[in-house]
C-alpha positions in Angstrom: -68.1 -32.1 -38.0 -69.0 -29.6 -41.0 -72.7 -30.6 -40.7 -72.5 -29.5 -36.7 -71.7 -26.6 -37.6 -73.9 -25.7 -40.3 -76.9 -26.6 -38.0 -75.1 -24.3 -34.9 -75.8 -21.5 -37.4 -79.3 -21.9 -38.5 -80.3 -22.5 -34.8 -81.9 -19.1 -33.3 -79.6 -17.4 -30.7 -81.8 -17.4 -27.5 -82.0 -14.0 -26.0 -83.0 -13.1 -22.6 -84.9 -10.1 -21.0 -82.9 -7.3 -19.9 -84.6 -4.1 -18.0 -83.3 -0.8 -19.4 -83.8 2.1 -16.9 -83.2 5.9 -18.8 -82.6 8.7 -16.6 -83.4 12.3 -18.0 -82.5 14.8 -15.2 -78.8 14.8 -15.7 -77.7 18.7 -15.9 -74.1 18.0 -15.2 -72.5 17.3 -18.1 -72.1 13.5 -17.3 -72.5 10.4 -19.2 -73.9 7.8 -17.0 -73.8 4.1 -18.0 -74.1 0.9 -15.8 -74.3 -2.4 -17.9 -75.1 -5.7 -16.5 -75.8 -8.8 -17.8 -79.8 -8.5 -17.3 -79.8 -4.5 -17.4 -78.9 -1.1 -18.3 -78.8 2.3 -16.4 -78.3 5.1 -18.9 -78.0 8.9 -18.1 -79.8 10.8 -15.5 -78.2 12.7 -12.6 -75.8 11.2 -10.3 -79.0 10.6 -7.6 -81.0 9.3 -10.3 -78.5 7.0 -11.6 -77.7 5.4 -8.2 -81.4 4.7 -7.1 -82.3 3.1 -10.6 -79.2 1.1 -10.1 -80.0 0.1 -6.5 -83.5 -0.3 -7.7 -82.6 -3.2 -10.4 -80.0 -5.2 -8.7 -82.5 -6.0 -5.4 -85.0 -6.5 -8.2 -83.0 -8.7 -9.4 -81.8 -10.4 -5.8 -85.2 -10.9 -5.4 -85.9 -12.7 -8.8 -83.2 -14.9 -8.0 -84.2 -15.7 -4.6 -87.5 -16.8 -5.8 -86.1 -19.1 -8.2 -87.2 -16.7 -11.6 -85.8 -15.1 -14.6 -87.1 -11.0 -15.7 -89.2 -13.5 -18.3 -91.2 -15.9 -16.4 -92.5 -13.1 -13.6 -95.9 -11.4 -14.8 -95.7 -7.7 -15.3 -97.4 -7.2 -12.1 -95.6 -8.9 -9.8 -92.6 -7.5 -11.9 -94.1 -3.4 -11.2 -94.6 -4.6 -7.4 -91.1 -5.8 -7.1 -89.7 -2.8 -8.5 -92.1 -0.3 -6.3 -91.0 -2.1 -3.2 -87.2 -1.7 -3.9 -87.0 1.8 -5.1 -85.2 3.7 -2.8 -87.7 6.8 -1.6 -86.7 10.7 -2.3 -84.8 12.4 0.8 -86.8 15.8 1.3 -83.6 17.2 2.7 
């Protein structure tokens, strides 16, 4: 039993990706952090928050539906992915 767990500890944790998204138009005073389990949103206005956040989580959706994790999709289909999900500026 001692020797299982002596070999648990020199085995390498296995970490996974994670996207980190950084907002830097926040003007109100406000700390903004969402944490998931495969990302982080910090700072950035309330607008700015929101849209990374909505951004990220149908990322994600989609990652899931096509059966891969943030590390076995190539950085281009990754960027294409994001671009498609990223919620577009209302002029208003």
């Amino acid at each position: 039993m001692n020797r299982l767990i002596k070999n648990a500890a020199k085995q390498p944790k296995k970490t996974s990706a994670q996207l980190i998204g950084v907002g830097l138009d926040q003007i109100d005073g406000h700390k903004r952090i969402t944490q998931a389990e495969r990302f982080a949103i910090v700072g950035g206005s309330q607008e700015t928050h929101e849209r990374m956040t909505e951004t990220v989580v149908k990322t994600f959706e989609t990652l899931d539906r096509r059966g891969k994790n943030l590390d076995q999709v190539d950085s281009h289909e990754l960027k294409d992915i994001i671009k498609d999900h990223t919620p577009r500026l209302s002029l208003t």
